[in-house]
C-alpha positions, 0 to 999 in steps of 0.5 A, a space after each residue: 500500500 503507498 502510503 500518503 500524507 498531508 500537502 507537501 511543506 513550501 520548500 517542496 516543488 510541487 503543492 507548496 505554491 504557485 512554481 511549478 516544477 520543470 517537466 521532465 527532468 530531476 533537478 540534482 544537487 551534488 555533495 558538499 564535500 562531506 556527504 552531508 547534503 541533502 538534496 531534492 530531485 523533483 519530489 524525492 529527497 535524498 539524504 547523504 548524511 551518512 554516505 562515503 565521503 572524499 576524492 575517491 568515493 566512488 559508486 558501486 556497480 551491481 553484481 548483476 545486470 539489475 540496475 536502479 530504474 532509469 525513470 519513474 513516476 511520482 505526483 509533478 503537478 497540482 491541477 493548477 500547475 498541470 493546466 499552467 504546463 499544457 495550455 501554452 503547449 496547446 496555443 502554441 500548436 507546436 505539436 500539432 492538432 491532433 495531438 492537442 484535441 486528445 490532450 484537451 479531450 483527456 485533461 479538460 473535457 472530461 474523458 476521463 478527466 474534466 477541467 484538470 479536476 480543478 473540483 479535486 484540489 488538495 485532494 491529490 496530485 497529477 503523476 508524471 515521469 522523471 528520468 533519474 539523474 545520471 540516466 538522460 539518454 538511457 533507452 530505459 528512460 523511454 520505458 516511462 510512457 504513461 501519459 500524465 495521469 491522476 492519483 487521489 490522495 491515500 490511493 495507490 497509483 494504478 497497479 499497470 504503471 510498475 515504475 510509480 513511486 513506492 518505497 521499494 523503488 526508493 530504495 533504489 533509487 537511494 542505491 544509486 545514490 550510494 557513495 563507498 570509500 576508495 579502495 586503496 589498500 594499505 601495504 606492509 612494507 608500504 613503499 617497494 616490497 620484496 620478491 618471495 616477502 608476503 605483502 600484509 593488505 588491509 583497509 582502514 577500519 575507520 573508512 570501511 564501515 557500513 554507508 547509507 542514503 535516505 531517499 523520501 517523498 515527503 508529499 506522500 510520507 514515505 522514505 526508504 534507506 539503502 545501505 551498504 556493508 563491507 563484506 569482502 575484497 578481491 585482490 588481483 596482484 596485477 601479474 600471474 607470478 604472485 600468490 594472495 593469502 587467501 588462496 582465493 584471493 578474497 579476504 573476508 570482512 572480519 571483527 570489523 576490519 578487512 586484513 589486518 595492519 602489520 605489527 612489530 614481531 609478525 615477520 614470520 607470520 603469513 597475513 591473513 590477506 596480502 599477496 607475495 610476488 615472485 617475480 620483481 616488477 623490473 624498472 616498473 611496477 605491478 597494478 595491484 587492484 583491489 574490489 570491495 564487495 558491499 552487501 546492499 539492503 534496505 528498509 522503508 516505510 509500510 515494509 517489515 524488516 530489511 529487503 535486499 538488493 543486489 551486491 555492490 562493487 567498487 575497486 581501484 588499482 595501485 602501483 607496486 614496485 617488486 625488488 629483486 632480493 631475496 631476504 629482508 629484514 623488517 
């Protein structure tokens, strides 16, 4: 069930006052730096509060072909607004007679719907497509070709339109949204390691912690938060002449942390996650890449417990340079 609530507050773009907002598109507002902003996008508001910070954030990619919807539908106009949109279209006759007499013939002649349902002001909301930010040009964008269509307040959306507005696809929205910490690795010894001398790897514990967006529709009382955890990275030391701790190469979140720091007396341990060259990288070096593997759920309004989504992945490449000697000494 969608749940809805009281008119939208003034500062929301539709229902709080004579502006109308733009057709078709998002507007989009980008973090301050800090991932504290929030921002609006048509109706929807997304909180990025508790999102992953700094240069090297980056989004996750789905560990399956599923991706967050390129479009949807959510309430766009009051029936003042919608009438302030169409008509200087129709005037201008830009899109040709035809067109303009079922456009008349739909919102103001009363099949289905009469004077832009003047009669239900307060009562509800015109529904029109967004296409999400990031996505313009998308052919999935072009799914969403349901013309403008009416939804009384504390009703569904009709069952037909499966891109309308709902806490699920809040959710998903607030996935792409999602911003995870780099994924440099820190490296014992950390400037040029050794051929045959096990590399430690791990990531600050500080930084990988689980990241989360809200993503909110104020207009209809509903929200939905989508986070991501840490649970895993994948280390590729960028030649075949290497071998990673694990043996798989994937070094599971543990006691919070992935890998663990290097420290004093450990020198003839194996790391729990690292890797050992076997070959020096000559005048170069190696790209050592390492991908974190983020579980995503959510939670939101109207739904018991948490709900997943597909996994996320983010990864970065590093340089390491292999000397060719044989033994060291920490």
């Amino acid at each position: 069930m969608l749940l809805c609530g009281p008119p939208a507050q003034a500062d929301n773009v539709i229902g709080g006052g004579s502006q109308m907002p733009p057709p078709k598109k998002d507007a989009h507002g980008d973090s301050d730096g800090d991932g504290t902003l929030s921002s609006t996008a048509g109706v929807v508001v997304f909180d990025r509060s508790h999102n992953g910070s700094g240069q090297a954030a980056g989004p996750v990619t789905s560990s399956t072909t599923w991706t967050p919807p390129a479009c949807y539908y959510a309430p766009k106009y009051t029936p003042d607004q919608l009438k302030k949109y169409l008509e200087p279209i129709w005037e201008a006759g830009s899109t040709g007679y035809e067109w303009d007499a079922k456009q008349r013939d739909r919102y103001v002649n009363g099949h289905p719907y009469k004077d832009f349902n003047k009669d239900k002001t307060g009562k509800g909301y015109w529904w029109d497509f967004y296409v999400t930010h990031g996505r313009e040009g998308d052919p999935g964008a072009l799914d969403c070709d349901k013309p403008i269509f009416w939804v009384d307040e504390n009703d569904d959306p009709p069952a037909d339109i499966p891109q309308a507005i709902t806490t699920e696809v809040l959710a998903q929205l607030a996935y792409a949204e999602v911003r995870v910490p780099g994924t440099k690795m820190n490296l014992a010894p950390q400037a040029n390691t050794k051929v045959n001398l096990p590399t430690w790897a791990w990531l600050d514990a500080a930084e990988f912690k689980p990241v989360s967006v809200t993503a909110s529709v104020p207009l209809l009382g509903i929200q939905a938060t989508t986070t991501a955890e840490p649970e895993s990275v994948r280390i590729e030391p960028g030649t075949t002449d290497a071998e990673t701790y694990p043996a798989s190469g994937v070094c599971q979140i543990q006691n919070g942390r992935i890998g663990e720091p290097y420290a004093k007396g450990k020198a003839n341990e194996n790391p729990s996650c690292g890797v050992k060259y076997l070959r020096s990288s000559g005048d170069g070096s190696y790209q050592l890449r390492a991908t974190v593997t983020w579980k995503i759920h959510w939670t939101g309004t109207g739904v018991a417990g948490e709900q997943r989504l597909p996994d996320g992945s983010f990864g970065g490449e590093q340089n390491v340079v292999v000397q060719e000697i044989q033994s060291v000494n920490r």
